[in-house]
Backbone as JSON Lines, residues from 0, in Angstrom:
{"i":0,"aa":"X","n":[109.75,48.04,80.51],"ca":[110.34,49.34,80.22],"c":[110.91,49.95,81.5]}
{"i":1,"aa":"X","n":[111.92,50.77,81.93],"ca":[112.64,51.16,82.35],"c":[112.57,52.55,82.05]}
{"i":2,"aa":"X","n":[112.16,53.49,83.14],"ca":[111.83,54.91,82.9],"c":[113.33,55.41,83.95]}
{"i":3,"aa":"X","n":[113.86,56.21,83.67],"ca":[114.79,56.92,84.59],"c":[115.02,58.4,84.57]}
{"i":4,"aa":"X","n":[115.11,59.05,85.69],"ca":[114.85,59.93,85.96],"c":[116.01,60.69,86.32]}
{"i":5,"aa":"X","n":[116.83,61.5,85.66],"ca":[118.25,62.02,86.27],"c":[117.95,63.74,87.03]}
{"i":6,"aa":"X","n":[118.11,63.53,88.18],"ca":[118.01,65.25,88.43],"c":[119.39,65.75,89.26]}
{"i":7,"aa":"X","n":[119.3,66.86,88.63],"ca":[121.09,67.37,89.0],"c":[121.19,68.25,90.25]}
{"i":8,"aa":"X","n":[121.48,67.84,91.44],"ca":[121.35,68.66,92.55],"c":[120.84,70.19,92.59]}
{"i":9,"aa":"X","n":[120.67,70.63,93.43],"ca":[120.36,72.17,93.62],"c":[121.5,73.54,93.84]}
{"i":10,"aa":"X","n":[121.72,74.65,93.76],"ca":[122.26,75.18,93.55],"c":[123.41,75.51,94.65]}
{"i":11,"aa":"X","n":[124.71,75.17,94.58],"ca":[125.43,75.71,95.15],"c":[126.25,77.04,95.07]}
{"i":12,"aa":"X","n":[127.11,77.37,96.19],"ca":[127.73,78.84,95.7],"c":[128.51,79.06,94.93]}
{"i":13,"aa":"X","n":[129.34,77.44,94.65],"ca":[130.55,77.3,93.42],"c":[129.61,77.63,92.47]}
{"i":14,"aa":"X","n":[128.45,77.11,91.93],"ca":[127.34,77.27,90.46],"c":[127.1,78.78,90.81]}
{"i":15,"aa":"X","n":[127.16,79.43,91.39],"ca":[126.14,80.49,91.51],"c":[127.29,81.9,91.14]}
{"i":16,"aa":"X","n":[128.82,81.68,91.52],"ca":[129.67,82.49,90.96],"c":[130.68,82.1,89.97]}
{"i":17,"aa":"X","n":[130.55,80.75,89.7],"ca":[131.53,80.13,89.08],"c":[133.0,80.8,88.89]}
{"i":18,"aa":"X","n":[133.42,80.66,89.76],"ca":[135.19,81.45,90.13],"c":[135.96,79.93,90.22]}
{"i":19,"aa":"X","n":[135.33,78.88,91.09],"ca":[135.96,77.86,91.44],"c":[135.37,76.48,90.63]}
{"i":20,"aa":"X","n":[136.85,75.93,90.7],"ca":[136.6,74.83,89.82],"c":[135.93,73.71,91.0]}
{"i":21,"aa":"X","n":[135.09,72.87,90.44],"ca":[133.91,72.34,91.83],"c":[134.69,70.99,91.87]}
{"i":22,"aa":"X","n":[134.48,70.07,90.17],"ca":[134.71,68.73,90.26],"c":[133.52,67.63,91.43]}
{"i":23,"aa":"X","n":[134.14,66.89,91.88],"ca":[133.18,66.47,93.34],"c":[133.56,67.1,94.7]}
{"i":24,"aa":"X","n":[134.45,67.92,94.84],"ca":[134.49,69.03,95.98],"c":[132.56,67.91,96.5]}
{"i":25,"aa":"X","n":[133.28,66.9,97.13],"ca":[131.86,66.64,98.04],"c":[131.41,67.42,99.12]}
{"i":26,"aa":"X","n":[132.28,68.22,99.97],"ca":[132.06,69.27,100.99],"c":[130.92,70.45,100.79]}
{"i":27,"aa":"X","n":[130.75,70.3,99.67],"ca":[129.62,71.5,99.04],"c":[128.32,71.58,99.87]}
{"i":28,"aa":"X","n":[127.6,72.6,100.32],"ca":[126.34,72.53,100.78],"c":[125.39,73.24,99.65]}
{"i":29,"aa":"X","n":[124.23,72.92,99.55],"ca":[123.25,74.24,98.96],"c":[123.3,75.74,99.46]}
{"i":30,"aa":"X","n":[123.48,76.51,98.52],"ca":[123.17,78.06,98.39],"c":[121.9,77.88,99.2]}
{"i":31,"aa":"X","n":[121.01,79.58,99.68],"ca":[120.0,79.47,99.78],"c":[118.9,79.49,99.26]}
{"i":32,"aa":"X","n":[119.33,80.03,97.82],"ca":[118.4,79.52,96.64],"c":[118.39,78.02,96.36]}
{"i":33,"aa":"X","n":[119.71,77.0,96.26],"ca":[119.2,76.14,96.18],"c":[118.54,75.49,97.02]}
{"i":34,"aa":"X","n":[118.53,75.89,98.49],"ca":[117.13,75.26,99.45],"c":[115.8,75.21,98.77]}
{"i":35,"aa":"X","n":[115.64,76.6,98.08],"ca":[114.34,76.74,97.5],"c":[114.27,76.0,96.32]}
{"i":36,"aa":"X","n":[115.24,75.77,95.36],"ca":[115.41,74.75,94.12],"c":[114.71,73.59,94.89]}
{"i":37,"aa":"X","n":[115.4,73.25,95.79],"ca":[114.75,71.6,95.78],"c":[113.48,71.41,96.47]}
{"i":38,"aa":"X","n":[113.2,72.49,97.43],"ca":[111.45,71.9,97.87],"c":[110.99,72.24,96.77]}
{"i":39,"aa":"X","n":[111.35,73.22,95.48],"ca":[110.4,73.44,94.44],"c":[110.15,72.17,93.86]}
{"i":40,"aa":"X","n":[111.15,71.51,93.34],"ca":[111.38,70.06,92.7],"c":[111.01,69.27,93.55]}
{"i":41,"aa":"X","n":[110.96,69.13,94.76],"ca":[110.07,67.96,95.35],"c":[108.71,68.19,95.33]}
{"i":42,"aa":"X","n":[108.2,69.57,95.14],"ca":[106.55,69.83,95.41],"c":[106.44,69.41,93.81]}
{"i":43,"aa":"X","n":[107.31,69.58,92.9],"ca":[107.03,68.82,91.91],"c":[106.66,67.69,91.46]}
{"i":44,"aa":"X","n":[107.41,67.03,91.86],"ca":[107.78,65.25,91.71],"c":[106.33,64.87,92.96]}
{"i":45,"aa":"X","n":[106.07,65.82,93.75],"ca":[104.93,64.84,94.02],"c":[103.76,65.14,93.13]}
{"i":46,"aa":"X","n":[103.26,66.57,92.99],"ca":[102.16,66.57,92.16],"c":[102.19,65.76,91.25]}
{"i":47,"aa":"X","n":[103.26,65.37,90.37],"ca":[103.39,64.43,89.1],"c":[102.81,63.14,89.43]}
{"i":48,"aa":"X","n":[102.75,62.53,90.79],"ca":[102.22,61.26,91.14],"c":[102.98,60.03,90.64]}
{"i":49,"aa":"X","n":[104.39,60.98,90.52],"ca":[105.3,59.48,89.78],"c":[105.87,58.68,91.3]}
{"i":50,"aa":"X","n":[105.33,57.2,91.26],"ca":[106.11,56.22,91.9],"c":[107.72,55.66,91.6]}
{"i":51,"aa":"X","n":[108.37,56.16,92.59],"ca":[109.68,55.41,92.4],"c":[110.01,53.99,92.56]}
{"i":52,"aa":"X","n":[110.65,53.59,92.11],"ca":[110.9,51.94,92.51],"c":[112.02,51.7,93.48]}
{"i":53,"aa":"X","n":[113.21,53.12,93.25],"ca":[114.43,53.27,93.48],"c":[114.68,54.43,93.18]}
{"i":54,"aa":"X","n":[115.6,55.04,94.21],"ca":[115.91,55.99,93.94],"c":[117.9,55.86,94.24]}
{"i":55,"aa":"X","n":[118.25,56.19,93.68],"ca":[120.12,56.36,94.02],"c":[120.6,57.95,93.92]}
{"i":56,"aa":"X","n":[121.25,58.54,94.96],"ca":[121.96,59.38,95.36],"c":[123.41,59.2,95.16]}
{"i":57,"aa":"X","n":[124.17,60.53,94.26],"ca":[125.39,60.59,95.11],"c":[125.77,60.98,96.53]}
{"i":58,"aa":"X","n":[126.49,60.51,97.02],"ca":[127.59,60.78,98.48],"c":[127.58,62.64,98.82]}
{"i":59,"aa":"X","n":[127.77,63.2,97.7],"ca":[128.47,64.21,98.05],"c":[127.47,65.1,98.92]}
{"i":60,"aa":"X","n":[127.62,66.25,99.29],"ca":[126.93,66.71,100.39],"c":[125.77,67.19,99.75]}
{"i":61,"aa":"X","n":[125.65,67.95,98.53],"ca":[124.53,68.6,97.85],"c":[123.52,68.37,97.19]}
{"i":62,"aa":"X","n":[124.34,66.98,96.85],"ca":[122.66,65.76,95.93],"c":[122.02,65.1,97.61]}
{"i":63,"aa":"X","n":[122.24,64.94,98.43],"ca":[122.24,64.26,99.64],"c":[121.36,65.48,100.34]}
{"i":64,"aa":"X","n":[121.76,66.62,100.07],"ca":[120.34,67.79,100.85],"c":[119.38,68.21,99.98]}
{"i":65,"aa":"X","n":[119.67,68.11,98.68],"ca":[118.81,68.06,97.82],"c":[118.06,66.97,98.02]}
{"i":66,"aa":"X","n":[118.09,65.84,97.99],"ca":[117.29,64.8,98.35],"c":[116.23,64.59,99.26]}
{"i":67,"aa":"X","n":[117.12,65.4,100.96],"ca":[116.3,65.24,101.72],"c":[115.14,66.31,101.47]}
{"i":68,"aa":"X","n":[115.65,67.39,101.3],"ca":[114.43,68.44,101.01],"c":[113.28,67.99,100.43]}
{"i":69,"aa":"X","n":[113.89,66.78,98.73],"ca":[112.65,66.64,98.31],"c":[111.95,65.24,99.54]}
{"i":70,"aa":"X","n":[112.22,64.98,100.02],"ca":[111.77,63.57,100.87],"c":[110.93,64.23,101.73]}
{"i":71,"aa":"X","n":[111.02,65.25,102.59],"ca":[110.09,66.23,102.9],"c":[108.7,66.72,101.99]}
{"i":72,"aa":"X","n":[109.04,66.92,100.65],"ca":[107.45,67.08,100.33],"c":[107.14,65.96,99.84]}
{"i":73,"aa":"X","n":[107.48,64.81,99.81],"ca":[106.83,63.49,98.93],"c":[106.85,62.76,100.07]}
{"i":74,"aa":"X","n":[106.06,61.66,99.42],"ca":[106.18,60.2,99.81],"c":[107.03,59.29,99.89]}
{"i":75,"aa":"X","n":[108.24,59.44,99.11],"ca":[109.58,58.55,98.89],"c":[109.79,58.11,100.28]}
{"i":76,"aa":"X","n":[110.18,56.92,100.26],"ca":[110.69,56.41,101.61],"c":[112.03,56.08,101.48]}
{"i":77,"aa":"X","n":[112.46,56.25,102.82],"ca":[113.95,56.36,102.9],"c":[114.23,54.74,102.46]}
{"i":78,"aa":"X","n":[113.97,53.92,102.91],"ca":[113.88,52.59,102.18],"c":[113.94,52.21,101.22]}
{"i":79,"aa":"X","n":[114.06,53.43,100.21],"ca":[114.04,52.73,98.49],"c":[115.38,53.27,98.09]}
{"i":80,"aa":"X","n":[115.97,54.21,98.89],"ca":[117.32,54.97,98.62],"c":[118.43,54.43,98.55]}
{"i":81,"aa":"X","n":[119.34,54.47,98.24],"ca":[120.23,53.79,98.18],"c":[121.91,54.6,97.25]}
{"i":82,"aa":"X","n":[122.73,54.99,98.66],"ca":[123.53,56.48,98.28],"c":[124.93,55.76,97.7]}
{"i":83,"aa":"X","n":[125.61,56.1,96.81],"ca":[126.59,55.71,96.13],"c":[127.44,56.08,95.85]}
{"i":84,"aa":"X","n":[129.0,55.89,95.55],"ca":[130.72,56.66,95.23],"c":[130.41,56.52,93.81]}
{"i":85,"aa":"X","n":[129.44,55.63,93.02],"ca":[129.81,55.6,91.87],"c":[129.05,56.19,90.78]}
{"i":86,"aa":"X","n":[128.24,57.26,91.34],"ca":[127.89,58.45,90.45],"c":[128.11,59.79,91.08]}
{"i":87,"aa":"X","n":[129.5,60.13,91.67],"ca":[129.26,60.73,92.04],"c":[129.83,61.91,90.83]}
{"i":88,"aa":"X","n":[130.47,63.63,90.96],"ca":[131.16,64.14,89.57],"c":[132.34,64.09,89.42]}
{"i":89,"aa":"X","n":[132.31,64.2,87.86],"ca":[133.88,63.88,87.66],"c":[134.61,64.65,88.61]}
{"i":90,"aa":"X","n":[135.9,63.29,88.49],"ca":[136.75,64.06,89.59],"c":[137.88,65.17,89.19]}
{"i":91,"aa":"X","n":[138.09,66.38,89.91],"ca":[138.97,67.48,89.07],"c":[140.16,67.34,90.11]}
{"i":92,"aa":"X","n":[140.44,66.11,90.8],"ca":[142.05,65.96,90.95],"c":[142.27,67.42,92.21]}
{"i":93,"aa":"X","n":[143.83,67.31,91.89],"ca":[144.21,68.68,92.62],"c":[143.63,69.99,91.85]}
{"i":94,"aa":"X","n":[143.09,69.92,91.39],"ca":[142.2,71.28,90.59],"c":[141.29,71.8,91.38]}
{"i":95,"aa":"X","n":[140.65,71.02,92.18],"ca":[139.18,71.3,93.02],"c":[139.86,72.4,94.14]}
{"i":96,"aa":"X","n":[138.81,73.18,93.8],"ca":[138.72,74.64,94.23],"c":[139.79,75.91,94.69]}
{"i":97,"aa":"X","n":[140.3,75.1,93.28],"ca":[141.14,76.46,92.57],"c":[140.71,77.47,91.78]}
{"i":98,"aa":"X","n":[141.23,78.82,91.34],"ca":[140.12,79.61,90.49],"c":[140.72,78.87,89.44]}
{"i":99,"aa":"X","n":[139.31,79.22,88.76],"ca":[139.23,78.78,87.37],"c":[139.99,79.85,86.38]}
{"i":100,"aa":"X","n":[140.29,81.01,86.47],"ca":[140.99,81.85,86.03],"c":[142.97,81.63,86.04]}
{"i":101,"aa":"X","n":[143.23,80.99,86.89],"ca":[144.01,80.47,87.15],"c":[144.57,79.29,86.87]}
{"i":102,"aa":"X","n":[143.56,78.42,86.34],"ca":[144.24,77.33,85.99],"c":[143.45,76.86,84.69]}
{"i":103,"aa":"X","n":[142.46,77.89,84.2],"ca":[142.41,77.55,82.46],"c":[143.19,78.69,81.48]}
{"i":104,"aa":"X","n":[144.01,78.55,81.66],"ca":[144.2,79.73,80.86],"c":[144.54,79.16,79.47]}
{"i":105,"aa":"X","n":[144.53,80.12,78.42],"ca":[144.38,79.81,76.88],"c":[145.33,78.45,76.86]}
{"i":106,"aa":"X","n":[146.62,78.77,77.09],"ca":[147.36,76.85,76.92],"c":[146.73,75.87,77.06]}
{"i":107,"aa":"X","n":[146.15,75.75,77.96],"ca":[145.56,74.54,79.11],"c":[144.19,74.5,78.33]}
{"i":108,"aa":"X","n":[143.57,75.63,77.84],"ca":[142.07,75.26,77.36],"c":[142.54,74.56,76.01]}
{"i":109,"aa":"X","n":[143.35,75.23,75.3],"ca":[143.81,74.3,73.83],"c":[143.81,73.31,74.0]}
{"i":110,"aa":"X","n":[144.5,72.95,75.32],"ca":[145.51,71.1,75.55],"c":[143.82,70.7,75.78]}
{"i":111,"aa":"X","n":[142.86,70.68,76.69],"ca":[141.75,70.11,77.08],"c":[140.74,69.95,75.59]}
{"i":112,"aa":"X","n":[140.71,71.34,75.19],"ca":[139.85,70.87,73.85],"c":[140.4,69.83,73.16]}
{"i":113,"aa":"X","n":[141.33,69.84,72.68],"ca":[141.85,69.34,71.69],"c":[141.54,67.46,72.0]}
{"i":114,"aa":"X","n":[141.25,67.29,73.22],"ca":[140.49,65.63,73.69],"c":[139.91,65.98,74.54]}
{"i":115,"aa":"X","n":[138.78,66.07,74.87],"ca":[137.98,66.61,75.77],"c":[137.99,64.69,76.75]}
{"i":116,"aa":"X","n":[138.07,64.14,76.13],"ca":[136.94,62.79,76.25],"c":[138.52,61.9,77.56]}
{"i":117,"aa":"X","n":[139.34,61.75,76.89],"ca":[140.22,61.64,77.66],"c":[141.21,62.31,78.79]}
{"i":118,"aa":"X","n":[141.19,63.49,78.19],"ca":[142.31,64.81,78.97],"c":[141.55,64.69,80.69]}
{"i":119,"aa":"X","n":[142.6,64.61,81.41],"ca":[142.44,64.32,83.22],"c":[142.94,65.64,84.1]}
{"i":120,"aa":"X","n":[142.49,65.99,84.83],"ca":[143.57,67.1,85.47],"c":[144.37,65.93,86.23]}
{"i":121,"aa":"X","n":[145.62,66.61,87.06],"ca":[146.41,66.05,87.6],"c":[145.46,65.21,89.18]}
{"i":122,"aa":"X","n":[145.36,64.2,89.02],"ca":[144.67,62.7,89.88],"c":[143.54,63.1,89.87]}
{"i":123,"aa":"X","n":[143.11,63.79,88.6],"ca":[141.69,63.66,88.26],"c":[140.95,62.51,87.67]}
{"i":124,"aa":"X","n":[139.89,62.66,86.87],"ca":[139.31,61.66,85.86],"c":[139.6,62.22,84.71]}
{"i":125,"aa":"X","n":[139.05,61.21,83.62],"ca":[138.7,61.8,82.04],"c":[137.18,61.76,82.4]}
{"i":126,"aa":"X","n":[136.5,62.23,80.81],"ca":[135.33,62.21,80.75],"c":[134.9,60.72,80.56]}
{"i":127,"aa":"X","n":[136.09,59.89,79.65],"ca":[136.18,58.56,79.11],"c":[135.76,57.29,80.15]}
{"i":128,"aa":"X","n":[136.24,58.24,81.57],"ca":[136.33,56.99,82.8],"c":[135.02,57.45,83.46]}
{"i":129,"aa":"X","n":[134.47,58.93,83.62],"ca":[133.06,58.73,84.22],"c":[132.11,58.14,82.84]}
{"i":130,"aa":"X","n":[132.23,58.11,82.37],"ca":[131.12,57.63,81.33],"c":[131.23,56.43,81.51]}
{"i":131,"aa":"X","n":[132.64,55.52,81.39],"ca":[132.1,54.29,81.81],"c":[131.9,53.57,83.06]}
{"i":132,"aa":"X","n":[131.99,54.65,84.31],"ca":[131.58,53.75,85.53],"c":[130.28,54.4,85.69]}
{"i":133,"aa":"X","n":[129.69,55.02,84.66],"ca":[128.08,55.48,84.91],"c":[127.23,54.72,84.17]}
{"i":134,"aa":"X","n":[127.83,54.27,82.7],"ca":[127.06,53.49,82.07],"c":[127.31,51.72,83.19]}
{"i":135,"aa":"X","n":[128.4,51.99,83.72],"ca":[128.14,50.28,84.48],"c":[127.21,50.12,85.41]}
{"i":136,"aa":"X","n":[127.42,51.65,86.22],"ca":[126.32,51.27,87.75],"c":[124.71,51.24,86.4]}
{"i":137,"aa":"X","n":[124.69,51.93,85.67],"ca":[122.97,51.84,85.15],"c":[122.77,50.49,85.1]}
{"i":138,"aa":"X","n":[123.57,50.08,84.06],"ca":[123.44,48.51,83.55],"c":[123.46,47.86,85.17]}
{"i":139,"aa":"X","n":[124.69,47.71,85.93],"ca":[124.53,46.69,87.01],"c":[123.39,46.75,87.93]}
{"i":140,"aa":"X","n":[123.09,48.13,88.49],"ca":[121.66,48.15,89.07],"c":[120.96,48.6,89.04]}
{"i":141,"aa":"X","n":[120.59,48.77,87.46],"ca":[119.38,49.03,87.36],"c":[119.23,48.19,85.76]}
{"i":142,"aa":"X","n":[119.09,48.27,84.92],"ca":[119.23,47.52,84.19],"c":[118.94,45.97,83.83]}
{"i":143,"aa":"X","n":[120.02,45.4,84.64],"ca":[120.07,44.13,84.81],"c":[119.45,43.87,86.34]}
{"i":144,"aa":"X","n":[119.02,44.33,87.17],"ca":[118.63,43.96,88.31],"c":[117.0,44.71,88.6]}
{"i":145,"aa":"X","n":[116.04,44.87,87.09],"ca":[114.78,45.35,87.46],"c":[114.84,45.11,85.84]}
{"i":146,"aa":"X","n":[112.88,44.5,85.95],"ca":[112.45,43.63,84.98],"c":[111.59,45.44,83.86]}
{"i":147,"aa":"X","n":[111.67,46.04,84.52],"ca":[111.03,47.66,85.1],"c":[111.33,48.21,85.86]}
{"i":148,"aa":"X","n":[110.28,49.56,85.74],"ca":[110.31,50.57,86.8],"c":[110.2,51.78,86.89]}
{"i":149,"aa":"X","n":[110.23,52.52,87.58],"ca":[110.99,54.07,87.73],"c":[111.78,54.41,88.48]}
{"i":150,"aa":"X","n":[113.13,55.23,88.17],"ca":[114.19,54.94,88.82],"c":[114.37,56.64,89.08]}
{"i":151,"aa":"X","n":[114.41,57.08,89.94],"ca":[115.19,58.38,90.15],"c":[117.01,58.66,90.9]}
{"i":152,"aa":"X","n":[117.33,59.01,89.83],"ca":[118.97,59.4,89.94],"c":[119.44,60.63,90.59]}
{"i":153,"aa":"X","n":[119.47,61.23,91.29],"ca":[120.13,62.3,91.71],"c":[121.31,62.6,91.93]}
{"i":154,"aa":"X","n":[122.13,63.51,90.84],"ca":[123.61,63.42,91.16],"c":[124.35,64.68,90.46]}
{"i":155,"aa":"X","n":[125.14,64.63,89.39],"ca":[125.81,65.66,89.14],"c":[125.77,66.35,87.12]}
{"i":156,"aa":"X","n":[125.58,67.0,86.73],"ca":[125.95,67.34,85.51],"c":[126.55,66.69,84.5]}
{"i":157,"aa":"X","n":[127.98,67.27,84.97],"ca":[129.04,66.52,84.04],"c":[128.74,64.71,83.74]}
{"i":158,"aa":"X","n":[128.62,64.52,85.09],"ca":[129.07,63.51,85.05],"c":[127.51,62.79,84.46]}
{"i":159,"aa":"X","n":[126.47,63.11,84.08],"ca":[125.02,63.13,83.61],"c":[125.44,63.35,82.14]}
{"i":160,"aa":"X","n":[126.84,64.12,81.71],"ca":[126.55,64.55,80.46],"c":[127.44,63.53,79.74]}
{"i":161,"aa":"X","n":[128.12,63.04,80.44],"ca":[129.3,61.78,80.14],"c":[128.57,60.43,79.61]}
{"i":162,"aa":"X","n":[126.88,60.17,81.02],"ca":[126.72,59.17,80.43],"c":[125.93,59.29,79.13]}
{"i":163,"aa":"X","n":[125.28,60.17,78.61],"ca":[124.43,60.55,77.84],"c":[125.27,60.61,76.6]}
{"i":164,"aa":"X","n":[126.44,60.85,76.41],"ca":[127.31,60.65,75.52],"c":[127.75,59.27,75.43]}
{"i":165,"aa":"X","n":[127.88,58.44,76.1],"ca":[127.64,57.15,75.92],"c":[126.4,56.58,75.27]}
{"i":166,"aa":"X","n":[125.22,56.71,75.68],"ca":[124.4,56.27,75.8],"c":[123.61,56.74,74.21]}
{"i":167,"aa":"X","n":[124.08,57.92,73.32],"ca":[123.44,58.83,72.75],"c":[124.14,58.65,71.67]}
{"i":168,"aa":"X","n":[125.46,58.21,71.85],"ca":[126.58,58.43,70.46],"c":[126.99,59.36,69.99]}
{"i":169,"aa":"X","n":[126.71,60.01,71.29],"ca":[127.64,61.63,70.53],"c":[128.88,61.94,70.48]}
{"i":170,"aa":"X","n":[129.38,63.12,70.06],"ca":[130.9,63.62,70.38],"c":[130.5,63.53,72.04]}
{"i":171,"aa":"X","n":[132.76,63.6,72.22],"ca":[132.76,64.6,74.12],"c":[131.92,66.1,73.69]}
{"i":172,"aa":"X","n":[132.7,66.95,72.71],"ca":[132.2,68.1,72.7],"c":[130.94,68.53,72.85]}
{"i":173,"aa":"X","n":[129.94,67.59,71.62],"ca":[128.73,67.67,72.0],"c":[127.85,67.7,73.05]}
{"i":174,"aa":"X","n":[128.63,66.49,74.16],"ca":[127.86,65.98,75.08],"c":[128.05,67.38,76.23]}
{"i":175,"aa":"X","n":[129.38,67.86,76.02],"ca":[129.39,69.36,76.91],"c":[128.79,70.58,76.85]}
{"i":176,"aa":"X","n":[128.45,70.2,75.48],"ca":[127.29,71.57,74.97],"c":[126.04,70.98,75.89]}
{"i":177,"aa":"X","n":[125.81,69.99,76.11],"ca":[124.53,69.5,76.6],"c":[123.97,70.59,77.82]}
{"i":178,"aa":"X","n":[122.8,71.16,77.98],"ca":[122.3,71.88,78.84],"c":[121.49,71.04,80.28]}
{"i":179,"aa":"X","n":[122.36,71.53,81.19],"ca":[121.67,70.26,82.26],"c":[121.85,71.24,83.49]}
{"i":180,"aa":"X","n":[120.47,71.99,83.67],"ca":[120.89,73.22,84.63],"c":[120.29,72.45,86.62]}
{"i":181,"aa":"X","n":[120.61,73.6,87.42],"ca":[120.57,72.72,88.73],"c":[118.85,72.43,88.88]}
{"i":182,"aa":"X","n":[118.86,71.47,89.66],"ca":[117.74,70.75,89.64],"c":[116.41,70.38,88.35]}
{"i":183,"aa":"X","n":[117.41,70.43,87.36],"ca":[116.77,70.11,86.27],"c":[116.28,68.42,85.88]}
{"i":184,"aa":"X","n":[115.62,68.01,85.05],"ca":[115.49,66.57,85.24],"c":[115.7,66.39,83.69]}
{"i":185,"aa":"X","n":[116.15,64.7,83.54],"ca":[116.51,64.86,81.92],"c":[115.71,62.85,82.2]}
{"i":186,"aa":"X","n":[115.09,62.26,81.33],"ca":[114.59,61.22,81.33],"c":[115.23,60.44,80.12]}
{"i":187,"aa":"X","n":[115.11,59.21,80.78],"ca":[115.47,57.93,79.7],"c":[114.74,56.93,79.87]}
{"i":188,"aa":"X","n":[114.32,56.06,78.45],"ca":[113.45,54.81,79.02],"c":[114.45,54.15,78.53]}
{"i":189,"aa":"X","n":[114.46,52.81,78.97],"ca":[115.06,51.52,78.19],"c":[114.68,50.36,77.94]}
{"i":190,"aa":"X","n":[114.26,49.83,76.78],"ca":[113.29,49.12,76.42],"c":[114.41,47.73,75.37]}
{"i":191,"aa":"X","n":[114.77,47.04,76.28],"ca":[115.2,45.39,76.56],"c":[115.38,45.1,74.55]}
{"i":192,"aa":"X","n":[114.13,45.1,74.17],"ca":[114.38,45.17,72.71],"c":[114.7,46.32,71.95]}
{"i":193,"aa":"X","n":[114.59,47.38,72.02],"ca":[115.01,48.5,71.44],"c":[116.16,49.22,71.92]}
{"i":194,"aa":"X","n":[116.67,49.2,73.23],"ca":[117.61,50.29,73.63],"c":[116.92,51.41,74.14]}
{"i":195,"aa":"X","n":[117.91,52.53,73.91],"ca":[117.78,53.61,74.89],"c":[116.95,54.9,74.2]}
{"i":196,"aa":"X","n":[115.6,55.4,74.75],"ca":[115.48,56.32,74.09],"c":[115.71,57.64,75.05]}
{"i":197,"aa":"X","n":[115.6,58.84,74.9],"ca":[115.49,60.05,75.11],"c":[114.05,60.86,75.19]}
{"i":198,"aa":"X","n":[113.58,61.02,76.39],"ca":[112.04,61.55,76.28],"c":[112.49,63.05,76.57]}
{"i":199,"aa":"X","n":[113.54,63.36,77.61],"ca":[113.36,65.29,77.56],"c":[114.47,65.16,78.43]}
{"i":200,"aa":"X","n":[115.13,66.1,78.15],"ca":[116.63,67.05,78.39],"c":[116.08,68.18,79.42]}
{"i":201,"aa":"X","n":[116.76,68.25,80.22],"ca":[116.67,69.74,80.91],"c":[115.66,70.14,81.24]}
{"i":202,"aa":"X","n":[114.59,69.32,81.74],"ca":[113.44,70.05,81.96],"c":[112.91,70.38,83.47]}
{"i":203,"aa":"X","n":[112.36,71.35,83.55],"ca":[112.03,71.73,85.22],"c":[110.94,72.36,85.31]}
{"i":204,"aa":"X","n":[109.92,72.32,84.67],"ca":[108.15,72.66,84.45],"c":[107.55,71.72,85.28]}
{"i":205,"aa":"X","n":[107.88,70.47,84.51],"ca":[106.71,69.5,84.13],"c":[106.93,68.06,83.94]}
{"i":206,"aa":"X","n":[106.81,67.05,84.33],"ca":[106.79,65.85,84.26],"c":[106.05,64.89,83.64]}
């Protein structure tokens, strides 16, 4: 069995006023609440006494200080980490950190609803293309390259809600309703004969 662990970085100032469109804007640092988000979530993840096998990071600057914070209250060793381009969030093209007032306006939200799953900003992504280079890195390393385990993911939302819509069979729409707040954790097992189940969405109590 295959336990995985997705947690969505800690809070930045784009999340905290939402004026600007983020995308992977990798330049992002943590707010100073999210400093406190993530030693909270690491004093978490250790009381839980969960062993990692692996852990994978995105690149961008905010899953990467989120990380270290939690590496500070746990045991994780830098040795099991392993930081990656290919989870990192969808990409919003020349959109990234423009106001959002500015460049959704009623036209543009019609044109996007109306295909959520494909629609790209200009040298952006779709939702269509992070979903499938998220469902590949799972399958390529982790998946197919561990018999087991526990795997902790640290990375981005959207791009968390893309694979889960893969993985889940849902609508795009649905999968955007999905609630996946900062430093929240959402779990999956995967079990070789059965597939993929769903143990908890959004959770930040309890492990």
């Amino acid at each position: 069995m295959h336990s995985l662990y997705f947690l969505r970085h800690a809070e930045t100032d784009y999340n905290a006023n939402n004026q600007f469109i983020g995308g992977r804007s990798n330049h992002l640092e943590l707010s100073i609440k999210g400093k406190i988000q993530a030693k909270e979530i690491g004093i978490l993840l250790n009381q839980s006494d969960t062993q990692f096998d692996k852990v994978f990071c995105s690149i961008a600057n905010r899953t990467r200080q989120t990380l270290d914070i939690i590496l500070s209250q746990t045991n994780i060793t830098n040795n099991s980490i392993t930081y990656s381009e290919e989870i990192q969030e969808l990409s919003q093209g020349d959109w990234e950190g423009r106001l959002r007032s500015e460049i959704y306006t009623p036209e543009r939200l019609a044109e996007i609803n109306s295909n959520q799953w494909i629609f790209k900003a200009p040298n952006g992504e779709s939702q269509r293309e992070v979903e499938e280079r998220m469902m590949s890195f799972i399958e390529n390393n982790i998946v197919s390259q561990y018999s087991e385990g526990n795997f902790l993911i640290v990375g981005h939302g959207m791009a968390f809600k893309c694979l889960l819509r893969g993985i889940l069979g849902i609508s795009s729409q649905m999968a955007y309703k999905l609630l996946i707040d900062n430093v929240s954790l959402t779990k999956l097992r995967y079990d070789s004969n059965n597939g993929w189940y769903l143990d908890y969405l959004n959770k930040t109590t309890s492990i």
